[in-house]
C-alpha positions as CSV (number, residue, x, y, z in Angstrom):
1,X,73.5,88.6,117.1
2,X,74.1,87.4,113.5
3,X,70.4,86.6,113.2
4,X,69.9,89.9,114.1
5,X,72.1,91.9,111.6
6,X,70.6,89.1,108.7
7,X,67.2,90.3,110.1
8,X,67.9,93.9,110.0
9,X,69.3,93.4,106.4
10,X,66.5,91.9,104.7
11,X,64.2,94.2,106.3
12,X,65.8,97.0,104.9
13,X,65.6,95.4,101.6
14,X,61.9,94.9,101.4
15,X,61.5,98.4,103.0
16,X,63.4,100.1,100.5
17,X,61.8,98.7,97.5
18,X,58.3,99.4,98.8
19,X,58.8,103.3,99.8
20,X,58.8,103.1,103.5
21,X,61.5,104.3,106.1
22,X,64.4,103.2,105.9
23,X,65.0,100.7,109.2
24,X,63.7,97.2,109.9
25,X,60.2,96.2,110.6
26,X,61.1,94.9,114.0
27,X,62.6,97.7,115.4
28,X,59.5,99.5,116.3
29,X,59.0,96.8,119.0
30,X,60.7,97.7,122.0
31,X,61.0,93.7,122.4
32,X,63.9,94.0,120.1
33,X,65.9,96.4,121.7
34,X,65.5,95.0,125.0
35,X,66.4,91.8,123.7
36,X,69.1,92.8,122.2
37,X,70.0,95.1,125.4
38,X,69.8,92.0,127.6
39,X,71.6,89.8,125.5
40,X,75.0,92.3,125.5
41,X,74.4,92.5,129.2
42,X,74.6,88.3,129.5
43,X,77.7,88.7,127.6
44,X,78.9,91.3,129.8
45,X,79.0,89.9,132.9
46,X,80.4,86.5,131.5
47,X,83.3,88.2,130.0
48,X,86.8,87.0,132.3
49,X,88.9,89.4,133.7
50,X,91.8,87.5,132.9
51,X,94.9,87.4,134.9
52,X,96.8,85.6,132.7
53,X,99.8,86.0,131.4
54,X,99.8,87.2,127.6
55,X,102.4,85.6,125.4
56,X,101.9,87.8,122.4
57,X,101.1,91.3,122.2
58,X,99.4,93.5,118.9
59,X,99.1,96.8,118.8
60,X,96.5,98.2,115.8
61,X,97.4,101.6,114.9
62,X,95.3,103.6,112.7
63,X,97.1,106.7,111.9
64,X,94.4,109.6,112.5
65,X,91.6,107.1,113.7
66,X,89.8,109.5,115.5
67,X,85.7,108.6,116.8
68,X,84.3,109.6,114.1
69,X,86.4,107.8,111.4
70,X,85.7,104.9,113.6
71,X,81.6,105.5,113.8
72,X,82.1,106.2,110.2
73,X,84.3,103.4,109.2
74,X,81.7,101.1,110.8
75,X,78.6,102.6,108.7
76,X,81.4,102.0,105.8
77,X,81.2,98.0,106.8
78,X,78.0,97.5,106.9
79,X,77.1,99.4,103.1
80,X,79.8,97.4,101.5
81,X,77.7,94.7,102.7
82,X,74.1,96.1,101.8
83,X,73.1,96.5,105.5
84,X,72.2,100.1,106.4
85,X,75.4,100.6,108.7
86,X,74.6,101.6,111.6
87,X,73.6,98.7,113.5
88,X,77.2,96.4,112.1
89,X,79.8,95.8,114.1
90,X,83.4,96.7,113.5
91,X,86.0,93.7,114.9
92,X,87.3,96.4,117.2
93,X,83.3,97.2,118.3
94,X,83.7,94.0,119.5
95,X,86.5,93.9,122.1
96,X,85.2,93.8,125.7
97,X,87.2,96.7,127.4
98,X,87.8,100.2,125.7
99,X,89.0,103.5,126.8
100,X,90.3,107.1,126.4
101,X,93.7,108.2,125.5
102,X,94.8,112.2,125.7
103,X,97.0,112.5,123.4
104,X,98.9,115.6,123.4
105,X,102.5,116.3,122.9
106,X,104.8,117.7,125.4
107,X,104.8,120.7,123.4
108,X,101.5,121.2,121.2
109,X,97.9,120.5,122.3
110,X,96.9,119.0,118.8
111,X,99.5,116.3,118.3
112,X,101.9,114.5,115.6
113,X,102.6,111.4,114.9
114,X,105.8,111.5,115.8
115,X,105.2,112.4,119.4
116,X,102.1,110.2,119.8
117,X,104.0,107.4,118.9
118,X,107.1,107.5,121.5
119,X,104.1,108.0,123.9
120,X,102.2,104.6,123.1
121,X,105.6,102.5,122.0
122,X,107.7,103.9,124.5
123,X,105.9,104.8,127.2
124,X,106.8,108.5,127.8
125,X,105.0,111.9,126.1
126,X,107.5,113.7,123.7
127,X,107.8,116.5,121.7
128,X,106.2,117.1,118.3
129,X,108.1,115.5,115.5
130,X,110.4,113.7,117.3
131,X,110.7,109.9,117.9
132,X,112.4,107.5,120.0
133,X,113.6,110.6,122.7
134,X,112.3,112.1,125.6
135,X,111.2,115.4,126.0
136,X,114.2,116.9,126.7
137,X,115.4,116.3,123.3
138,X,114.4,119.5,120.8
139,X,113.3,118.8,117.1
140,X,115.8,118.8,114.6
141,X,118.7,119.5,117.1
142,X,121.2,116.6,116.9
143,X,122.8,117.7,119.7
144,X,120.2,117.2,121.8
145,X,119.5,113.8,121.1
146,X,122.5,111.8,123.0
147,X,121.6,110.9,126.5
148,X,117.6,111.6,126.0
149,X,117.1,108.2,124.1
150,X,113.9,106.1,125.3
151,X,113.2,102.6,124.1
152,X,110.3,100.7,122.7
153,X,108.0,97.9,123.8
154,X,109.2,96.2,121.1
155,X,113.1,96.1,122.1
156,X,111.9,95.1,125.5
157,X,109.9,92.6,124.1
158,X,113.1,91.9,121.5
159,X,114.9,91.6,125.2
160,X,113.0,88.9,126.4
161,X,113.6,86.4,123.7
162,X,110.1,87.0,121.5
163,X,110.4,87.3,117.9
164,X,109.2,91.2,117.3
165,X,107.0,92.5,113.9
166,X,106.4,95.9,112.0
167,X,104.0,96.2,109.2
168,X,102.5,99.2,107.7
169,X,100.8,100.5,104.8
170,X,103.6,103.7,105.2
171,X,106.7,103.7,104.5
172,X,109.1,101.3,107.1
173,X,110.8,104.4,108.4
174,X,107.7,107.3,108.9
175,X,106.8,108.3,112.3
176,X,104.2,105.7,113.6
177,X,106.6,102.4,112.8
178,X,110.3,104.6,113.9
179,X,109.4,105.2,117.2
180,X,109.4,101.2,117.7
181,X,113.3,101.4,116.9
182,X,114.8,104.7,116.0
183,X,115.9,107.5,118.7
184,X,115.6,110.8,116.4
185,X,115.2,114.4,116.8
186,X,113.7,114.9,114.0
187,X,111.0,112.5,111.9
188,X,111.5,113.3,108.7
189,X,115.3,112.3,108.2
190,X,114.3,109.1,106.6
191,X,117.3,109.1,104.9
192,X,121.3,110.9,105.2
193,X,119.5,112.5,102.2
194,X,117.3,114.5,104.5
195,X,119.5,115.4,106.7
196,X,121.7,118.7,107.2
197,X,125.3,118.3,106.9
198,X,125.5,119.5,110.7
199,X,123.8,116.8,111.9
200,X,125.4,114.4,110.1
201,X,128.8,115.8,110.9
202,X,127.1,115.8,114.7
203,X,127.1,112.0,114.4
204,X,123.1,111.6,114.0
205,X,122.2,108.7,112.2
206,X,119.4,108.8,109.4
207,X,115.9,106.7,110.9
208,X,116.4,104.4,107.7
209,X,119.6,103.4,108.8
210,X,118.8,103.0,112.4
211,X,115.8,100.5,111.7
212,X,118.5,97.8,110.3
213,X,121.2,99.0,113.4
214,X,119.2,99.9,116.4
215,X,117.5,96.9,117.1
216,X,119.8,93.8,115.1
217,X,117.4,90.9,114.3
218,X,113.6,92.2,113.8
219,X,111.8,89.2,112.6
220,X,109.2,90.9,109.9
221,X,109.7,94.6,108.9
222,X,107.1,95.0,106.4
223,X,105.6,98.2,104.2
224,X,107.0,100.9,101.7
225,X,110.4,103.1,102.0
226,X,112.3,101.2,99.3
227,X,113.9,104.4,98.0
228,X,115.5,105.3,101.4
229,X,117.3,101.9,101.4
230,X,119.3,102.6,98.3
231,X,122.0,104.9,96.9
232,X,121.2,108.4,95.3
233,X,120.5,107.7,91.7
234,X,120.2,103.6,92.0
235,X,117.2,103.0,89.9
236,X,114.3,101.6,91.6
237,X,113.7,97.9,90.7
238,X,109.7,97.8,90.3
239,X,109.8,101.5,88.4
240,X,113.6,101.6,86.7
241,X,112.4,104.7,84.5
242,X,111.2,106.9,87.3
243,X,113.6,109.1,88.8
244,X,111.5,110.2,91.7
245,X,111.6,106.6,93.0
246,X,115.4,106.1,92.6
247,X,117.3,105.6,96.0
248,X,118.2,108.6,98.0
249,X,121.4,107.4,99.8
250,X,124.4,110.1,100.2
251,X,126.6,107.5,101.3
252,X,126.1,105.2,98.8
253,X,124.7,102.4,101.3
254,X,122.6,99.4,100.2
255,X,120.7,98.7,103.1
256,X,118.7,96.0,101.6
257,X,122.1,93.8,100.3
258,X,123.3,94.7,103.8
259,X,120.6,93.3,105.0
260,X,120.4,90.4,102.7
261,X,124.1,89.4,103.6
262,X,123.8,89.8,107.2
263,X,121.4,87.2,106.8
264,X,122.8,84.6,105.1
265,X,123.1,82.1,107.7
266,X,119.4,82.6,109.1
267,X,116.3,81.7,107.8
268,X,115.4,85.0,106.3
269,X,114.1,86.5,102.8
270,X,113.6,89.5,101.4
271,X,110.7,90.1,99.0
272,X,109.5,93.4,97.2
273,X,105.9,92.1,95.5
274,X,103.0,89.8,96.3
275,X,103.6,87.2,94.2
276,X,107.1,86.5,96.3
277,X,105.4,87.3,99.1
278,X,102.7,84.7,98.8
279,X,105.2,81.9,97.5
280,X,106.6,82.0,101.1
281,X,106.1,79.3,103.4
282,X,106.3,81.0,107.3
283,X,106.9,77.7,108.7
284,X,110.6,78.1,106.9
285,X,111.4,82.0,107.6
286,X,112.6,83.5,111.2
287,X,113.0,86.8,109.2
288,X,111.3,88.9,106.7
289,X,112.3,92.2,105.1
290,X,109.5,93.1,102.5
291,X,109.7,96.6,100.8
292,X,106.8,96.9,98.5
293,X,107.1,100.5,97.5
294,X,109.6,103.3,97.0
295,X,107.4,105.2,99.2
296,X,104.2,104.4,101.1
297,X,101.8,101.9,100.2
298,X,99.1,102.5,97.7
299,X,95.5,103.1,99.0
300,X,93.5,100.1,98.9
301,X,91.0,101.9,96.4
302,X,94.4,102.2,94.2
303,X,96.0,99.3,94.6
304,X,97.7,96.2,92.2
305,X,95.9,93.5,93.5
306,X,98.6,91.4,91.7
307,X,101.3,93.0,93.0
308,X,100.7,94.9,96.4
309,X,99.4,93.3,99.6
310,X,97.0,94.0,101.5
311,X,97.0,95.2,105.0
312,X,95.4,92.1,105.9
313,X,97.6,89.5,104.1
314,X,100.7,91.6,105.5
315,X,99.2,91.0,108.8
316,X,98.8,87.0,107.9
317,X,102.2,86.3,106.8
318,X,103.7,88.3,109.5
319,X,101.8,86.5,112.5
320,X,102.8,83.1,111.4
321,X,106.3,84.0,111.0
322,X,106.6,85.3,114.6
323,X,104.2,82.2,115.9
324,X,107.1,80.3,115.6
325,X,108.9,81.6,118.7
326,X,107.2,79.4,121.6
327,X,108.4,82.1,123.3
328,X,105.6,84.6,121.5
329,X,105.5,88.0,119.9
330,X,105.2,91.4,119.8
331,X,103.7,92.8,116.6
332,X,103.1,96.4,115.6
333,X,100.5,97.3,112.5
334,X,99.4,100.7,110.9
335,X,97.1,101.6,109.0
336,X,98.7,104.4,108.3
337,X,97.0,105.9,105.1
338,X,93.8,106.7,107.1
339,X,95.7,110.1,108.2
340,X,97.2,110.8,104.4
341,X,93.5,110.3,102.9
342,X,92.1,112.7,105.8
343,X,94.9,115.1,105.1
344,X,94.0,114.8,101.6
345,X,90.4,115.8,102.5
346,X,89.6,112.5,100.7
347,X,87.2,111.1,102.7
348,X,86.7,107.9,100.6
349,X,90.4,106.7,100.6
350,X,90.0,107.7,104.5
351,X,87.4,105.1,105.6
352,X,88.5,102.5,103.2
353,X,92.1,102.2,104.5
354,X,90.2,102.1,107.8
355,X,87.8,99.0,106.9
356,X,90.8,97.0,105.3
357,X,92.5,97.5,109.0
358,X,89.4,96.1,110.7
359,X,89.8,93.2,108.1
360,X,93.2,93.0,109.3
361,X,92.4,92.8,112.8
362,X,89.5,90.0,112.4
363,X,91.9,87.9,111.1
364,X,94.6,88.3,113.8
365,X,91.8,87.5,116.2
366,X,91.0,84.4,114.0
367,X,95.4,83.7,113.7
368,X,95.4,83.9,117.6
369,X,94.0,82.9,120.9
370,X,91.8,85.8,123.4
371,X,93.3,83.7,126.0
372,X,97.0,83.8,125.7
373,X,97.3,87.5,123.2
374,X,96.5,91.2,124.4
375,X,95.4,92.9,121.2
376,X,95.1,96.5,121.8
377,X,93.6,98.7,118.8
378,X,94.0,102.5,119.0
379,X,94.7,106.0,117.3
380,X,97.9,108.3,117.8
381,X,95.1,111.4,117.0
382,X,92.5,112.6,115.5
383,X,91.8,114.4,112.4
384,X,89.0,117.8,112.0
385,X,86.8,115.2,110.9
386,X,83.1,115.0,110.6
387,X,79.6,113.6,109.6
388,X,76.5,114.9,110.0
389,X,73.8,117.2,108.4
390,X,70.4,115.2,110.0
391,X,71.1,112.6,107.6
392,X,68.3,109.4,107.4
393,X,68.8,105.9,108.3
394,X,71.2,104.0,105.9
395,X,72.1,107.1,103.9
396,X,74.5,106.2,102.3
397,X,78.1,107.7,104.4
398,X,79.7,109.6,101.3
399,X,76.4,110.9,100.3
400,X,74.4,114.2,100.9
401,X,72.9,115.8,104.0
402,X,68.9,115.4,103.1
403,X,68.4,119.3,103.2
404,X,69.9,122.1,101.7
405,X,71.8,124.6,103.9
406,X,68.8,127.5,104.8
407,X,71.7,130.2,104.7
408,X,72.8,129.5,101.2
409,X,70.1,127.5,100.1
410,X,72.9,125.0,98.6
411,X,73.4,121.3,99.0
412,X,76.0,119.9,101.1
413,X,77.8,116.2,101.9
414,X,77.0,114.6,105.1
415,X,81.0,114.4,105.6
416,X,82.9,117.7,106.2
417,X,86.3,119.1,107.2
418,X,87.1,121.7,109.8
419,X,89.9,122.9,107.1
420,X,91.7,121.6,104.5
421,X,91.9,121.3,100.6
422,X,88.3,120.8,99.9
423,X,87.7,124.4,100.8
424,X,86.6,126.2,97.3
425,X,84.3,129.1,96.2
426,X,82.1,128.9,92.7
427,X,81.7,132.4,91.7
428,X,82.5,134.1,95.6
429,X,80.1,131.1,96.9
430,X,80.5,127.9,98.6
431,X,80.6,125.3,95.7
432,X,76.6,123.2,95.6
433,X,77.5,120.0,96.6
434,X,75.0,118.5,94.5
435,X,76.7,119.6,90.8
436,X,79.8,117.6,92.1
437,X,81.4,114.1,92.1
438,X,81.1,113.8,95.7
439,X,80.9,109.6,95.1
440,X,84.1,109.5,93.7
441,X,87.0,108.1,95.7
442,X,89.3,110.8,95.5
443,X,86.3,113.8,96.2
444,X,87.9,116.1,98.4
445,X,84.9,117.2,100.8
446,X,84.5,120.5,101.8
447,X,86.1,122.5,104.7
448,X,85.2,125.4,106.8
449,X,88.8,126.8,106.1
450,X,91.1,126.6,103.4
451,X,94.6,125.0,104.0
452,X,97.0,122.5,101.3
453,X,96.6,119.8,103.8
454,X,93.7,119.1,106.2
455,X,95.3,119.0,109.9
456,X,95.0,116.8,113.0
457,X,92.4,117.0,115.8
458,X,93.1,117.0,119.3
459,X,90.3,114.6,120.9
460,X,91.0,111.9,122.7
461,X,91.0,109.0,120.8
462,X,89.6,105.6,121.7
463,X,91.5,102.7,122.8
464,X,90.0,98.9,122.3
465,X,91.3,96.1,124.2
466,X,91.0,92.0,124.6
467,X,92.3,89.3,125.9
468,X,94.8,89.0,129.5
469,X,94.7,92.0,131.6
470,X,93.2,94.0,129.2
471,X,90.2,95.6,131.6
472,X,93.6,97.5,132.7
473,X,93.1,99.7,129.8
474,X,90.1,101.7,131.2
475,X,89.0,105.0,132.0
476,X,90.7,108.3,130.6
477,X,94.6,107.8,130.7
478,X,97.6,109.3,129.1
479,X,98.6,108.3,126.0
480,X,101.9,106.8,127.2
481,X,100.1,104.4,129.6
482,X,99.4,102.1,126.4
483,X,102.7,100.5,126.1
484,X,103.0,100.3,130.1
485,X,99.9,97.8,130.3
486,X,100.7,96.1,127.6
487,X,104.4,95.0,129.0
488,X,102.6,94.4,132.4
489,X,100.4,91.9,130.9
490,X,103.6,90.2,128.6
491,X,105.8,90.5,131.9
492,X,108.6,92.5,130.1
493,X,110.0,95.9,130.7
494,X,110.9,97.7,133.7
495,X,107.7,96.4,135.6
496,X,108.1,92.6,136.5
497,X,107.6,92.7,140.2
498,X,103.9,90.7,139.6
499,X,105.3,88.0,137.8
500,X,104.9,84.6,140.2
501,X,103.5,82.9,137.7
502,X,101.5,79.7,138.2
503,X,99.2,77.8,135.7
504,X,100.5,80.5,133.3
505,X,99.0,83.4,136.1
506,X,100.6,86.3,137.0
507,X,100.7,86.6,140.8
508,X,100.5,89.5,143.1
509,X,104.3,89.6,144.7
510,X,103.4,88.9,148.6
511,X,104.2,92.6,149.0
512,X,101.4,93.7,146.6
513,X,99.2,90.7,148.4
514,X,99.7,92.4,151.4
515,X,98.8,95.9,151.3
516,X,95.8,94.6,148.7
517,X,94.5,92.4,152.2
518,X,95.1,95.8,154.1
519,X,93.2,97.8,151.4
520,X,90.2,95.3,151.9
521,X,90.2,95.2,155.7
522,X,89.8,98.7,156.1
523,X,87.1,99.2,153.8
524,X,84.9,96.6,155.8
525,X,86.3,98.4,159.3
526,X,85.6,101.9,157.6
């Protein structure tokens, strides 16, 4: 398969520079698609259903990653690498078993984050905007939350002695990462600061504060959210002279020196850039608290190499901190700018947040074993997303449709919103694509209807998964199913019935043995 893509690269090459279509030479002989057809089939049926037990458990979250940022994303890839894009293959294309996931809210059709995420962390649908609770609990109603609290995979994982992780590119206490330990009604009380006096009078705790009381002892927390650590006013200690960035606190609270002091006794640091990052050895440190923003990360296209992290070397430090629990892990990761550059209608930040997560999940593959970790990589929703226009082989993804509309007679880019910010009339016409900076990174494509912000999409999304018991991720399911699986194949959670283990198996309980044999014998008598 490598041959392949090097083959289909150079072809390209000579192609281009000589005039002629763009695709390889080789692909007008059915030979090579057969070939290649046979090949994936060889690897298909050798692929093992494993019933292994897994010790750790990922989950890859790309905020927003709907189908087409993914198809996109992988045309992305293969560019950045001077292959057309079409034919590469993203880490995730590369996972044995994937699926569907409906991914509605309890109350809206087109979902949130908030809700998506108590569905595939906690195993049950919610209502929009809130986190951690059931349905029953109503958005921004503090009364409503006691008694309608659901937990995470991670706290059952936490429960059965592995080390647990959260990293994203968002802040530690936005929707996606909260739901893993926060019970709130409503997902944007990041801090008391947010919240109206009546539900803190009510008792209701602020999701900032609940990350560092909910769940004591999380072994890596790691993104942005500085601010909402601090007290009001406390100047922030990357940007002292920018108020905006200044801690939020009401009740005076230092979260991180809480934190830090809590901690004293345990192998644990706390680190706001990459340089003290890197200077850590995970061999020494059972716990990590890295904050490396007042608010979320910085797109990849924007940010410090010298002082941010990556995604990917996030991920790095944070899997060989938790691989020292024999016991194993449970790690959460977002890429969770992929949804605030689609909101954005920027296209470019999009798809490049969504590469650096597939970077990010190639090296957890590479950190861990298919044989002993269930990695799971999916979307909480979609986004009014699109590419299309009749473009040509390895057009380039951010680039023009090859025809002008025959309405308007006006150019237009291959990529396009449903709605969103990018919406703009030139004069009482659409704007000629061809006049602007569509190349640029923060280019705003065009949308059918004009809105501040860009909105979600309600499509399933896709849901890749590898390594034990992943083939039970299959078929259309409900969102909430995710987490269910996952804490099947980890035997933790509510579901442990299966777990005889032998040779590190899981076992069918001689109940479940039974009624299988029974199953089979009346198929053969029927």
């Amino acid at each position: 398969m490598k041959t392949s893509g090097l083959l289909i690269a150079c072809s390209f090459l000579i192609s281009g520079c000589m005039g002629m279509p763009q695709f390889p030479e080789q692909e007008k002989n059915p030979k090579f698609w057969n070939d290649w057809a046979q090949q994936t089939l060889k690897d298909s049926l050798e692929q093992d259903f494993s019933n292994k037990k897994a010790k750790n458990l990922i989950l890859f979250l790309g905020d927003g990653m709907g189908v087409p940022t993914v198809t996109a994303a992988r045309i992305l890839k293969g560019q950045l690498s001077g292959q057309n894009g079409e034919e590469t293959q993203l880490e995730m294309d590369k996972f044995p078993f994937v699926s569907l996931a409906k991914t509605y809210n309890t109350n809206a059709q087109v979902p949130d984050s908030a809700g998506t995420a108590t569905a595939y962390l906690c195993g049950v649908k919610a209502n929009e905007g809130t986190v951690g609770v059931s349905a029953a609990a109503v958005r921004s109603q503090c009364n409503t939350t006691k008694g309608n609290e659901v937990t995470s995979i991670l706290k059952w994982a936490k429960d059965a002695k592995k080390s647990v992780g959260i990293v994203t590119t968002t802040r530690v206490n936005h929707a996606t990462p909260s739901a893993a330990y926060a019970h709130c009604v409503d997902r944007d009380w990041y801090s008391d600061n947010e919240m109206p006096d009546e539900a803190l009078q009510s008792g209701c705790k602020d999701i900032a504060r609940q990350l560092f009381e909910n769940i004591p002892y999380i072994n890596v927390i790691m993104g942005g959210g500085r601010k909402f650590m601090y007290p009001k006013n406390m100047s922030d200690v990357e940007y002292p002279d920018m108020t905006k960035y200044s801690g939020t606190r009401k009740d005076k609270r230092n979260l991180v020196e809480e934190w830090k002091n809590k901690m004293k006794d345990e192998k644990a640091q706390y680190v706001w850039n990459k340089e003290q990052l890197k200077s850590l050895n995970p061999k020494d440190v059972d716990y990590l608290l890295g904050l490396f923003e007042p608010l979320d990360m910085p797109y990849d296209l924007d940010r410090n190499i010298n002082t941010d992290p990556s995604l990917t070397e996030m991920v790095e430090v944070a899997i060989k901190i938790l691989q020292n629990n024999p016991n194993g892990f449970y790690l959460l990761v977002e890429g969770g700018r992929i949804d605030h550059g689609h909101h954005e209608g920027k296209a470019k930040q999009a798809l490049h947040e969504a590469v650096e997560m597939d970077r990010a999940i190639g090296l957890a593959g590479r950190l861990t074993s298919i044989h002993d970790t269930l990695s799971v990589v999916t979307a909480d929703h979609s986004h009014v997303f699109s590419f299309g226009g009749y473009t040509h082989r390895g057009n380039t993804i951010f680039g023009l449709a090859p025809k002008t509309s025959d309405v308007d007679h006006k150019s237009y880019t291959s990529i396009l919103y449903g709605n969103g910010p990018g919406y703009k009339l030139v004069k009482g016409e659409r704007e000629n694509a061809s006049v602007t900076k569509y190349e640029e990174k923060n280019y705003q494509a065009q949308a059918a209807v004009p809105l501040s912000a860009e909105t979600h999409g309600g499509e399933d999304v896709a849901v890749f998964a590898k390594g034990p018991m992943a083939h039970l991720l299959h078929g259309v399911q409900e969102q909430n199913y995710i987490p269910h699986v996952m804490a099947y194949a980890a035997c933790i959670g509510q579901n442990k019935n299966h777990c005889m283990l032998k040779d590190g198996a899981v076992g069918l309980t001689p109940m479940f043995s039974s009624i299988a044999t029974i199953l089979t014998v009346t198929r053969l008598l029927c």
